[in-house]
N, C-alpha and C positions, 0 to 999 in steps of 0.2 A: 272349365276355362274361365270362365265368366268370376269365379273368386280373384281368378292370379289377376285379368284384368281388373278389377277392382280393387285389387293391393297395390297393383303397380300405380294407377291413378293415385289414390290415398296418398302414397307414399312422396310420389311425383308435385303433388298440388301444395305450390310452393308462393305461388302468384295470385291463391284467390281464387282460379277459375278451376272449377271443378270440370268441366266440360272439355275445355285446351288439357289439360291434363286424361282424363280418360280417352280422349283421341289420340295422343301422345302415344299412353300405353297403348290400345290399341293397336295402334302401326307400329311399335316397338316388337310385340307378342307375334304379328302377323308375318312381319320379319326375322321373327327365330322360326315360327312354324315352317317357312318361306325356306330358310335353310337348309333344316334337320330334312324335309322333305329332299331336297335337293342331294344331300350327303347319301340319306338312304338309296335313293335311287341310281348316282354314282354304285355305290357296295354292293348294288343287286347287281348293278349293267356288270361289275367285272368279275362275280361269282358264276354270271350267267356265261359269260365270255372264257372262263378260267375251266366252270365245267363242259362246256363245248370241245374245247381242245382237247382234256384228259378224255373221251367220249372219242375224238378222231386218233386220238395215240393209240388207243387200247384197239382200235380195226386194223389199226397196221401194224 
């Protein structure tokens, strides 16, 4: 993790400040990890909810 933050900064530091720039990225990386967490956990809740059902079909 700590590379991709550090490339994003590099890449980012446009201004001179090295530091506004690795904060930047920082909150940018923390914000996709923020998501994909988010997504994944949608696609589990409706895997878990999807094999629930098939699980109450198959008793009746």
């Amino acid at each position: 993790m700590a590379p991709v933050v550090c490339g994003n900064a590099l890449a980012a530091e446009s201004d001179g400040l090295p530091e506004k720039a690795l904060f930047d990225a920082l909150i940018s990386n923390l914000g996709i990890y923020f998501f994909s967490m988010v997504c994944c956990f949608a696609v589990y809740g409706i895997y878990k909810i999807k094999q629930s059902r098939a699980k109450k079909n198959k008793k009746e």
